[in-house]
Backbone as a ProteinNet text record, in pm:
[ID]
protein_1_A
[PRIMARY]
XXXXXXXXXXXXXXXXXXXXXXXXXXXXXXXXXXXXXXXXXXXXXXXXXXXXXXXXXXXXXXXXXXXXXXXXXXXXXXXXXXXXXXXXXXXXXXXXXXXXXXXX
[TERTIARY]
3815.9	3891.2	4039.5	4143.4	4259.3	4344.5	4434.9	4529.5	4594.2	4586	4662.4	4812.1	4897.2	5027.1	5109.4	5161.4	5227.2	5192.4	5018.8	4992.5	4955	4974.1	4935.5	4829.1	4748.5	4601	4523.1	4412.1	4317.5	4170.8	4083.2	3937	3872.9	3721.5	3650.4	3482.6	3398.8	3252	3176.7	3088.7	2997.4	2866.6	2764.2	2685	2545.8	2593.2	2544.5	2567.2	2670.9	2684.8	2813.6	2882.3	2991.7	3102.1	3216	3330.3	3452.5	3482.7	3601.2	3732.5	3810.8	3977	4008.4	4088.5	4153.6	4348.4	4419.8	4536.7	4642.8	4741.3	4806.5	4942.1	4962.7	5113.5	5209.6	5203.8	5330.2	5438.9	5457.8	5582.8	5656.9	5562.3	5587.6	5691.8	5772.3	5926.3	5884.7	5829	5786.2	5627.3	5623.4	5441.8	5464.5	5532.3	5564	5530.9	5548.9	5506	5362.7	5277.8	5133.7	5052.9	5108.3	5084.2	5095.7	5179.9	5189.6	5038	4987.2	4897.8	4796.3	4727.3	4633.9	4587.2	4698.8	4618.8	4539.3	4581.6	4473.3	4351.1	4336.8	4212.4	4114.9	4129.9	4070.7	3935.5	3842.7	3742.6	3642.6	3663.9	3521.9	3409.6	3303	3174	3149.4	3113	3054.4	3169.6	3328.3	3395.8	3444.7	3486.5	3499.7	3680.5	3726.4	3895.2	3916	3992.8	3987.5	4231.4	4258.5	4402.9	4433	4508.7	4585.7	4739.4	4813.4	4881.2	4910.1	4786.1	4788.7	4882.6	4944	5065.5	5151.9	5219	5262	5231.2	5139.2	5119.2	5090.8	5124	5118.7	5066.9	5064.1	5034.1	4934.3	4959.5	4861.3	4718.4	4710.3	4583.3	4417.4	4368.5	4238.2	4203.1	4176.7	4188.2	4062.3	3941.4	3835.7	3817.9	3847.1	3820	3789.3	3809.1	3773.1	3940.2	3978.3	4042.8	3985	4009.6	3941.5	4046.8	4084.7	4230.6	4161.3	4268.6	4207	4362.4	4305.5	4410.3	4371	4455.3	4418.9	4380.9	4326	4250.2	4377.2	4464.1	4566.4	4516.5	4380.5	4322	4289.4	4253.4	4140.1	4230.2	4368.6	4468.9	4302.5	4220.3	4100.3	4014.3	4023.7	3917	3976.2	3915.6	3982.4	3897.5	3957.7	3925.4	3879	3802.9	3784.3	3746.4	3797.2	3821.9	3817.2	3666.2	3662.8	3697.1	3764.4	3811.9	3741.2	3672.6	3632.4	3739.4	3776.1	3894.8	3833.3	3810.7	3817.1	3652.8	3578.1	3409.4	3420	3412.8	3346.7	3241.1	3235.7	3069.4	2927.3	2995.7	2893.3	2929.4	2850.1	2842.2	2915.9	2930.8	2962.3	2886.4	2766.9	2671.6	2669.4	2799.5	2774.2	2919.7	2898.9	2982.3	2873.8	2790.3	2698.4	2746	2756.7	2796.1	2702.5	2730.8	2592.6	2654.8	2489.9	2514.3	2650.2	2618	2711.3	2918.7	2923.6	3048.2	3126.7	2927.1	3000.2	3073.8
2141.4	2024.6	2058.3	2034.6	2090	1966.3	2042.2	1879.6	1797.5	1667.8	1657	1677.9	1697.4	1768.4	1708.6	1661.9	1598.7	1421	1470.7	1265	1245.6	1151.4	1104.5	1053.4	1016.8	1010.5	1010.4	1073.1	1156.3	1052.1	1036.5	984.5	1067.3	1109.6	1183.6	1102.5	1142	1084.6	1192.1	1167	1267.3	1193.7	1329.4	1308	1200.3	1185.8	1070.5	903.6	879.9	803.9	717.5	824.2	790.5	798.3	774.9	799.5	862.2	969.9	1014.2	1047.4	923.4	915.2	1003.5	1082.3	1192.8	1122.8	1181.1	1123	1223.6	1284.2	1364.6	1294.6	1258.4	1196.3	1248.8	1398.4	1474.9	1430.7	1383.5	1341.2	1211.1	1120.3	1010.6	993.1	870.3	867.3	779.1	675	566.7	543.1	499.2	485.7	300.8	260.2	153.3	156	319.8	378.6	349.7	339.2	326.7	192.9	139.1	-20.2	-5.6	124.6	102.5	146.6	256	307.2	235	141.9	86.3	36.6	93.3	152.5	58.1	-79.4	-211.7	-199.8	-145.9	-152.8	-57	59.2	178.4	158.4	207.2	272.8	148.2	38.2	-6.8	79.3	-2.5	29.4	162.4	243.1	385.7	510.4	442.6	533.1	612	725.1	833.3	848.8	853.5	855.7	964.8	1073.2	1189.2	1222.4	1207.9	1181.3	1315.7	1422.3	1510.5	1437.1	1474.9	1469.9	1330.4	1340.6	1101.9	1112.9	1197.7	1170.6	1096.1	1120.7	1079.2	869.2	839.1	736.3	652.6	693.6	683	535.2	461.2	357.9	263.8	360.6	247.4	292.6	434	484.1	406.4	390.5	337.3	341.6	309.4	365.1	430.7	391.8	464.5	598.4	696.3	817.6	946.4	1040.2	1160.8	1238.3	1317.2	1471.7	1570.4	1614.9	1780.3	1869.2	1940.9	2035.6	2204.5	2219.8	2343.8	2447.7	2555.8	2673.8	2776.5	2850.1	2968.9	3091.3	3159.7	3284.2	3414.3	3450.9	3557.8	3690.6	3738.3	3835.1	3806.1	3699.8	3737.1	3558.5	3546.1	3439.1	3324.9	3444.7	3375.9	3239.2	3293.8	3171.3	3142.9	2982.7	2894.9	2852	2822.6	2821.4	2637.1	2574.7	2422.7	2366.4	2277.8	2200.8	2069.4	1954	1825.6	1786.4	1646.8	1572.7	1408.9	1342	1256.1	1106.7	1008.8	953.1	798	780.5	635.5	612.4	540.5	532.6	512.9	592.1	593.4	543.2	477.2	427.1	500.4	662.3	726.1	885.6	923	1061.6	1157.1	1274.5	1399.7	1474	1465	1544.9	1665.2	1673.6	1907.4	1897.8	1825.2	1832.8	1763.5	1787.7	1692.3	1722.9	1597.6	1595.9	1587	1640.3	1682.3	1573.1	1533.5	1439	1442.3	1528	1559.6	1562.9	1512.9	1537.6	1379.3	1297.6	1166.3	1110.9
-1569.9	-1533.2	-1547.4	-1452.3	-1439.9	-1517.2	-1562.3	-1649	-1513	-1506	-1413.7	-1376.8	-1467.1	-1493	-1394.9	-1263.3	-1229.6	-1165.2	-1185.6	-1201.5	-1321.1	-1421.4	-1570.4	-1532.2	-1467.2	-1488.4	-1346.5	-1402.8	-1297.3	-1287.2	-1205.1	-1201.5	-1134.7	-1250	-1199.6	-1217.8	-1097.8	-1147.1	-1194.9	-1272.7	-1360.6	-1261.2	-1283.4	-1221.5	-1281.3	-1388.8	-1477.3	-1423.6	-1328.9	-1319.3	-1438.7	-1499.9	-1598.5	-1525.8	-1559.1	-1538	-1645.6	-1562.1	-1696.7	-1670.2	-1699	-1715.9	-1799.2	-1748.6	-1782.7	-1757.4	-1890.3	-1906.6	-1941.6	-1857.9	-1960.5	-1995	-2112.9	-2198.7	-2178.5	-2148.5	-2197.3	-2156.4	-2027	-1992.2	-1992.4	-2067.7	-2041.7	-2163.9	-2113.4	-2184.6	-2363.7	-2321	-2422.1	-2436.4	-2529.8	-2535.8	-2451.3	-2421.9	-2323.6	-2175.1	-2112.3	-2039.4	-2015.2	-2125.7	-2095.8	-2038.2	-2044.1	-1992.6	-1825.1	-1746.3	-1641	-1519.6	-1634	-1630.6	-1612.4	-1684.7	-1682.3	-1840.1	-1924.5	-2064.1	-2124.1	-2077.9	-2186.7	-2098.9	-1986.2	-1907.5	-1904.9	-1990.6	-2025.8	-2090.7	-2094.8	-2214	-2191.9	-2031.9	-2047	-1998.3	-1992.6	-1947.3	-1939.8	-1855.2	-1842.9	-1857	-1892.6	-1890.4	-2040	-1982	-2138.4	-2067.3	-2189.9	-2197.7	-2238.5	-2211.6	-2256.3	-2212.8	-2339.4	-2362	-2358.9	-2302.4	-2338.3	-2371.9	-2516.1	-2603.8	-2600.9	-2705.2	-2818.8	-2840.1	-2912.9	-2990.1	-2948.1	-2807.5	-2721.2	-2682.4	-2713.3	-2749.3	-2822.4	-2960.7	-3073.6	-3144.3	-3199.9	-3222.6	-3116.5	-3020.3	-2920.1	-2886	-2953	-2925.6	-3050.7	-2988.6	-3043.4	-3205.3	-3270.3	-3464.6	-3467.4	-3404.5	-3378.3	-3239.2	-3287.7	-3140.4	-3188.1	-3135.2	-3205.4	-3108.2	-3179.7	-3125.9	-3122.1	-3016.9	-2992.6	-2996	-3051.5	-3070.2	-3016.3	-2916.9	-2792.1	-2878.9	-2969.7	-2938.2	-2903.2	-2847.9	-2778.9	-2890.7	-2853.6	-2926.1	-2898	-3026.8	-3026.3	-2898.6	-2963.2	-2955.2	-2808.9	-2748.1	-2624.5	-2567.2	-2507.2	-2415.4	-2326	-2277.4	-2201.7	-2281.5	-2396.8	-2535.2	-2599.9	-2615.7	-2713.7	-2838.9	-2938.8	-3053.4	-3087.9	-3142.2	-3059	-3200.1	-3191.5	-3356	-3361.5	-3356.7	-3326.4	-3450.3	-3454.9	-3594	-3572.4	-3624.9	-3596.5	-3662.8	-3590.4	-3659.8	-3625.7	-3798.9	-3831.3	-3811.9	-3717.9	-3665.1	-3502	-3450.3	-3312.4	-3290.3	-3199.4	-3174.9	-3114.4	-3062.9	-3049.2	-3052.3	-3069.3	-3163.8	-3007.6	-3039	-2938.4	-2919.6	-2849	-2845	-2842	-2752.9	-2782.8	-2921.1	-2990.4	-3140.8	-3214.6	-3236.7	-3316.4	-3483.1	-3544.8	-3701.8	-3777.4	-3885.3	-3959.7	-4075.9	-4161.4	-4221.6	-4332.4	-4395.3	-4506.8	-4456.8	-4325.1	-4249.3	-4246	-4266	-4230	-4340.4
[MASK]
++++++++++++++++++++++++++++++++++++++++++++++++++++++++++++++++++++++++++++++++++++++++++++++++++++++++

């Protein structure tokens, strides 16, 4: 999935019948900015929100979500090193991140 990098947000269908908003922040001036977007209209029904740089919207992002933090591998620029953080209670698990009990 390519960042969208000069549109802040992308729509894609999964073959599931989901939908996944894809968002990239980086350029946006104010987290005020996000309202133009759509941002109070996000994360119903079948859709998955997937934010490149929250930070960027700071206070307005969800108290329940997870981060996935992508760094690159010194040794091998091709692989990334992938580090889920689970923040606050999500309402459903990450299936290819599955948490083991002792995490919750």
């Amino acid at each position: 999935m390519p960042s969208p990098s000069f549109n802040l947000l992308f729509r894609y269908e999964t073959d599931g019948g989901r939908e996944v908003v894809h968002l990239d922040l980086y350029r946006i001036e104010s987290p005020d900015d996000l309202w133009e977007l759509g941002w109070n209209e996000l994360g119903v029904e079948n859709e998955i929100i997937i934010v490149e740089w929250p930070e960027q919207a700071r206070d307005l992002m969800p108290p329940d979500h997870w981060l996935i933090h992508l760094t690159v591998v010194a040794e091998n620029i091709a692989l990334r090193d992938v580090r889920v953080q689970k923040v606050g209670s999500p309402k459903n698990e990450l299936v290819a991140f599955p948490i083991s009990s002792s995490e919750r």
